[in-house]
C-alpha positions in Angstrom: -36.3 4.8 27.0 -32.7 4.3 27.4 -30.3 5.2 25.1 -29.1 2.3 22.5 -25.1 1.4 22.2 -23.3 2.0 19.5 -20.4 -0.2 20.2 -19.3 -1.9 17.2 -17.7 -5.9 17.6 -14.3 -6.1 16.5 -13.5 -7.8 13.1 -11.5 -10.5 13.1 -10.1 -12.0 9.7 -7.7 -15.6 9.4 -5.1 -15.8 7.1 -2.0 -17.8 6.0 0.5 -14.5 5.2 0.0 -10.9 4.9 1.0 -8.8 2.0 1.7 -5.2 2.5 1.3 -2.3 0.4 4.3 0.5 1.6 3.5 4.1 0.7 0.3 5.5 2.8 -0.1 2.0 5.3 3.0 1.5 6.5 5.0 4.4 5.7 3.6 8.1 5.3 5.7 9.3 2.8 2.7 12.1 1.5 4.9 15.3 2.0 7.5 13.9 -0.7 4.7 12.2 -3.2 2.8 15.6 -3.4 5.7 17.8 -3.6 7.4 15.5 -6.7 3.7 15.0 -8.4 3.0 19.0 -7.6 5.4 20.3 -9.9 5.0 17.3 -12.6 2.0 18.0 -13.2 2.7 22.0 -13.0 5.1 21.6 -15.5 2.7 19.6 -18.3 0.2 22.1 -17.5 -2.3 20.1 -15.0 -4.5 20.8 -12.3 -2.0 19.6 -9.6 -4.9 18.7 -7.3 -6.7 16.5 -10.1 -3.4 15.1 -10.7 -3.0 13.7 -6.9 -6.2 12.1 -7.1 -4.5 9.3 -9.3 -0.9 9.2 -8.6 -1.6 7.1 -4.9 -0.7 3.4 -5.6 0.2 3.2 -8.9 3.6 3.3 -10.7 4.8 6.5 -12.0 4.3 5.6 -15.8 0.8 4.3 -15.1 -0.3 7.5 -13.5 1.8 9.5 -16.4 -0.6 7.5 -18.9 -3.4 8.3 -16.9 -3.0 12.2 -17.2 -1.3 11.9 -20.3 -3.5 9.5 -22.0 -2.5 10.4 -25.4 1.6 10.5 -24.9 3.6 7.5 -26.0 4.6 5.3 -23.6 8.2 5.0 -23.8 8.1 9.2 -23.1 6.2 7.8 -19.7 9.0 5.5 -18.7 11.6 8.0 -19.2 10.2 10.4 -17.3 9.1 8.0 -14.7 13.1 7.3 -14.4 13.6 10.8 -13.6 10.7 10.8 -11.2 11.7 7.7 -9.3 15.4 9.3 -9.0 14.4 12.8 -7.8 11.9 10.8 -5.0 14.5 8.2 -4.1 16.9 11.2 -3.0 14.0 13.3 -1.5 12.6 11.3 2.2 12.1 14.8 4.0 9.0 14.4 6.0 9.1 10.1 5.5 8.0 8.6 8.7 6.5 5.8 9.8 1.9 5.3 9.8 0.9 5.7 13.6 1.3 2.0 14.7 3.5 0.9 11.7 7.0 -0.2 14.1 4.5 -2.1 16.3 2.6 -4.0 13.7 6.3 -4.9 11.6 7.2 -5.9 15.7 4.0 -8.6 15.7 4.6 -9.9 12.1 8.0 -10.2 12.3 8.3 -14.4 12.2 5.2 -14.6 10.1 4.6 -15.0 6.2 4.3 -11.8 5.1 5.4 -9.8 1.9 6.2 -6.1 0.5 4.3 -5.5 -2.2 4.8 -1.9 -3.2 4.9 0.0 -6.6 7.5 1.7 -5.8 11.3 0.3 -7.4 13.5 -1.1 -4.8 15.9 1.7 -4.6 13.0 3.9 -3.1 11.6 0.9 -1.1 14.6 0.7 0.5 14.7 4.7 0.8 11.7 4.9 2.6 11.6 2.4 4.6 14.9 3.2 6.4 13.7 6.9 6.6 10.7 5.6 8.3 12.8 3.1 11.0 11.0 0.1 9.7 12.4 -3.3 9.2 12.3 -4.7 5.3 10.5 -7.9 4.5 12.5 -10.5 3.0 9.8 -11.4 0.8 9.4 -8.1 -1.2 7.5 -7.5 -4.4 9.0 -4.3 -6.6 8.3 -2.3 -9.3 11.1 -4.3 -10.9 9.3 -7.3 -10.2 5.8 -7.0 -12.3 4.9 -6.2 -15.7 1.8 -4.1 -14.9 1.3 -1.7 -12.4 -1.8 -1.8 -9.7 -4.9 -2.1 -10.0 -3.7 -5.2 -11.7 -3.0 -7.7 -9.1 0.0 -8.9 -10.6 1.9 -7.9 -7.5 -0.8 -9.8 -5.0 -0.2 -12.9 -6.9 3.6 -12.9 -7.3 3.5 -11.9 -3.5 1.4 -14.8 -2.6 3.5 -17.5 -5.1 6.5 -16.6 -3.4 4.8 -17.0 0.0 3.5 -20.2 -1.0 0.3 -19.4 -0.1 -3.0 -19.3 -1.9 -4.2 -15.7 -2.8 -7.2 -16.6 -1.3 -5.7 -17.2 2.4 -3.6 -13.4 1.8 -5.0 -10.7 3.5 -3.8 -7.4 1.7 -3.1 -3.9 3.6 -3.6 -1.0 1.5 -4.7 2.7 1.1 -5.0 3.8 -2.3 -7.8 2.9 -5.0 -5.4 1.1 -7.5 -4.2 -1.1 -4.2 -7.8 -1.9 -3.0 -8.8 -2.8 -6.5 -6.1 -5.0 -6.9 -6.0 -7.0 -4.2 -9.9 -7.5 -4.6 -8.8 -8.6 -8.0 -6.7 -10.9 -6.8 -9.1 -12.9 -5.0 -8.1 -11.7 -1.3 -9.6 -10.1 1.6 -8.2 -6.2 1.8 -8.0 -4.2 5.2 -7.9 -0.3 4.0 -5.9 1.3 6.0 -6.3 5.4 6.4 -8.5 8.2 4.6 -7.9 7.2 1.6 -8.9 4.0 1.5 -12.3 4.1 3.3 -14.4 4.9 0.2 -13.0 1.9 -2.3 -14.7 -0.9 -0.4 -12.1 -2.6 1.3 -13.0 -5.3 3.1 -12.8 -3.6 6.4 -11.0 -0.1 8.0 -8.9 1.4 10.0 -7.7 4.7 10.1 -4.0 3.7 11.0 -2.4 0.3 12.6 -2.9 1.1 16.2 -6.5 -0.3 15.7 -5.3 -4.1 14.8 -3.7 -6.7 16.9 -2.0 -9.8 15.3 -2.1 -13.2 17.1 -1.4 -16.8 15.7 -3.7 -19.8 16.0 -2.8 -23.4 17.2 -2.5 -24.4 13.6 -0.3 -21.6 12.9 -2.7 -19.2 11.1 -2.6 -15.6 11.6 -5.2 -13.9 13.2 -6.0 -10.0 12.7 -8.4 -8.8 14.9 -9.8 -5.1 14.2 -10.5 -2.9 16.9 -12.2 -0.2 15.5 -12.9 1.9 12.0 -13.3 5.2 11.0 
């Protein structure tokens, strides 16, 4: 008996605008993150490599509360402003996710939004260490009052869109940013290791898999060539 394919069908997913997440699916900016969050959590006396497993997608505060769970908040925020500073200046070993120049090439034109934890000063950081364009539509930590999972961010990225959340897709890679935009009532492509075990809605293990395309009606179209 012959042998039976395995060859999965593309997805393909419809939207009105795209919101993107920065830090791990459009810019791999890892080396920096783990080095800053290594010796943070060194110094308060943490398993560094616990420590790592939350600090991917949400603001520095919110993962300071997370470790920290018993240390007032305003101490959080403080040393957050430290940590923000001290990241901003570092962007050794920032570059761009395989595919990432390509995909901000197709999009560019089309509703589409940052939506990123980080403040804008280390937006901006980053994405210029990683070549990549800047959205004119850009949701900061400046921007929100709480930091992903909420989906504060998805919402305020979709109102200034125009768009309902429920035409958004969302592009992210950590937990927090999955949960969020599932919170926020959109569709969620996960995009690299991280983000294959929080349920997104589908997966790719960088943007070289997707190809964007508009429809007669002007809808965007995001057609997923293959998972991991």
């Amino acid at each position: 008996m012959p042998a039976s394919s395995t060859t999965t069908a593309p997805v393909v997913l419809t939207a009105k605008a795209l919101l993107l997440d920065m830090d791990g699916t459009i810019v791999n900016s890892d080396a920096v993150v783990e080095r800053c969050w290594r010796d943070w959590a060194v110094s308060h006396g943490l398993d560094p490599e616990e420590a790592l497993k939350v600090v991917h997608g949400r603001q520095g505060y919110a993962t300071m509360a997370v470790l920290l769970p018993d240390r007032p908040m305003e101490v959080n925020h403080a040393e957050n402003a430290v940590m923000l500073a001290r990241e901003t200046a570092d962007t050794d070993g920032v570059v761009p996710v395989a595919g990432a120049a390509e995909f901000m090439a197709a999009i560019e034109g089309l509703p589409h939004a940052l939506v990123t934890s980080a403040d804008a000063a280390l937006a901006t950081a980053r994405m210029t260490a990683a070549g990549l364009p800047m959205p004119a539509v850009r949701v900061t930590a400046e921007s929100v009052q709480a930091s992903k999972p909420d989906p504060e961010g998805f919402i305020k990225g979709a109102a200034a869109l125009g768009v309902d959340p429920a035409d958004c897709i969302v592009f992210e890679d950590s937990a927090a940013g999955i949960a969020a935009g599932r919170a926020a009532g959109m569709r969620v492509i996960g995009v690299g290791p991280r983000a294959a075990a929080h349920t997104p809605t589908t997966h790719v293990p960088d943007l070289t898999k997707l190809h964007v395309t508009t429809t007669p009606d002007g809808s965007i179209q995001v057609r997923v060539t293959a998972g991991a």
